[in-house]
Steps between C-alpha positions, in 0.01 A plus 500: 500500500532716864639776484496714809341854508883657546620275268257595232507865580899482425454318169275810361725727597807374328376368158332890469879558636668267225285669229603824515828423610560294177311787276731747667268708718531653869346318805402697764649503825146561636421084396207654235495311228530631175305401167808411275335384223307818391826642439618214260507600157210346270555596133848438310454852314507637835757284670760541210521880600442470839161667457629849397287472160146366650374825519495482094442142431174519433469106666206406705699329711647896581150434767737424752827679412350830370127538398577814306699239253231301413349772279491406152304502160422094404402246767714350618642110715774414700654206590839422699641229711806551753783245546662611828647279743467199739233430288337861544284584209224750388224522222343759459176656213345798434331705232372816396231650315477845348231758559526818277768701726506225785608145511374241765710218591520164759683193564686306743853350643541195682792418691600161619760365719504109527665231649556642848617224779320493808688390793484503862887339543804542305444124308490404104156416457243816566179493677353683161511683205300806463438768187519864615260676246481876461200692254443863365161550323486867364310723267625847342375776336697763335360820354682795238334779657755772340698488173817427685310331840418202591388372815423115624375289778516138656388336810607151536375179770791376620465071640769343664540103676789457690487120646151474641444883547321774249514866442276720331505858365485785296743795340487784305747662225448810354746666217453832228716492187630831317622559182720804594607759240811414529469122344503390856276209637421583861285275706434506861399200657331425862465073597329303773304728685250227634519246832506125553408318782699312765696174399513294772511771715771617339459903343526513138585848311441614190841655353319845438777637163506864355721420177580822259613383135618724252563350106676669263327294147724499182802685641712374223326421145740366256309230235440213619609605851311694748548533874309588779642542866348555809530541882292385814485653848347318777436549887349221682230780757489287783889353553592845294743279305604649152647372155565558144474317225639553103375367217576525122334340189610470150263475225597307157268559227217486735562111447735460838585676797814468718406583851728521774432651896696533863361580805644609808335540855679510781801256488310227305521568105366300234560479113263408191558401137223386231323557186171545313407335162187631298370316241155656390232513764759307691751592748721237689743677814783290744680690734758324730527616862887520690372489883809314666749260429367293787201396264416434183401811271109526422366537182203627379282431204183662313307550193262715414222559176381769439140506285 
């Protein structure tokens, strides 16, 4: 196969293009490309309520959504698979070990987009077929350093392959949880401060996100019921882009959970359903993701043990 340098150049830029046009995020009208796929959701707890409650789910998958969240008092794995579309999917692992007041954690997500036709003229039969593969390795640490505080940190290597080209780099996320007084759960959140380095010439940006999330646990109690809501504010720093998302969970017994979540930024909004099932050490989550009706709706699975 021959494909020439402008040729080739173009190709990059629009399957990064039909990526994060299909997720449902901005391109910028500067031609930098933007890493979509760290902004996929990994975990179905998460997902299900658009990632309102990660600062408490005590998942050590919460490396790359919230490290604060992956505090907890029993180790701790975490496994979950993504169905999304044109054959789109993600797996993902991660764990977590306790330490007195701190918990370490690390684990991965893989994303893979297959069967993509090469061609060089409109015909039937392509050139080629090529995988697009996308990787986040991270490791977190969270730490109770106050009754009521909690603070975390991740830093993440980030690998992409787009056709016959590679990209490399690193990010930061830092986030504090506290327990107000006034049965709030605050948590402040600060992603992606880190570089990559040039795709085919092409800049790639991190999406740098300040996200402030405020949970109000158990604002109903009424056996077997109890419900939790909670709200997310975000503001994308560099295209100073801002959202909201909602998120409510109801609690049965502690046996099932009901979650639900919308988000809204800018004109696009999304909507999430799913539930959690725990069984013992066990604890099986789906959440099913309403994007567009141009597309099939993704759907997330995961299960976790604790020990």
């Amino acid at each position: 196969m021959d494909i020439n340098m402008k040729s080739h150049n173009l190709f990059i830029i629009l399957l990064s293009a039909v990526l994060m046009t299909l997720l449902g995020f901005p391109i910028k009208s500067s031609g930098e490309t933007d890493l979509a796929f760290i902004k996929m959701p990994i975990s179905a707890q998460s997902a299900a309520g658009m990632g309102v409650f990660t600062q408490m789910s005590g998942s050590p998958i919460a490396i790359f959504e919230n490290p604060a969240g992956i505090q907890n008092l029993s180790p701790k794995i975490c496994l979950s698979h993504g169905f999304w579309f044109s054959d789109i999917s993600s797996d993902a692992f991660a764990f977590s070990i306790p330490v007195r007041q701190r918990t370490f954690a690390a684990g991965f997500n893989f994303v893979r987009i297959p069967g993509i036709q090469i061609r060089e003229t409109p015909t039937e039969d392509p050139l080629n077929e090529i995988e697009a593969q996308y990787l986040t390795v991270g490791a977190g640490y969270s730490q109770q350093i106050r009754k009521r505080l909690t603070i975390g940190a991740s830093v993440k290597y980030l690998y992409e392959n787009l056709y016959t080209e590679t990209g490399h780099g690193y990010a930061f996320d830092f986030s504090g949880r506290w327990l107000a007084p006034s049965s709030l759960d605050v948590s402040i959140l600060i992603q992606n401060l880190g570089k990559m380095n040039k795709l085919d010439n092409e800049s790639t940006t991190l999406p740098r996100l300040l996200k402030i999330g405020i949970v109000r646990p158990d604002i109903f109690i009424e056996d077997p019921f109890r419900v939790s809501v909670g709200l997310s504010l975000e503001t994308n720093l560099d295209t100073k882009e801002s959202g909201a998302r909602v998120g409510t969970e109801i609690c049965i017994k502690n046996l099932l959970s009901l979650h639900a979540g919308y988000q809204q930024i800018g004109s696009l909004n999304r909507k999430s359903v799913g539930f959690s099932i725990q069984a013992k050490r066990f604890e099986l989550d789906y959440a099913l993701l309403f994007y567009s009706k141009d597309i099939d709706n993704p759907s997330i699975f995961s299960l976790s043990r604790r020990f």
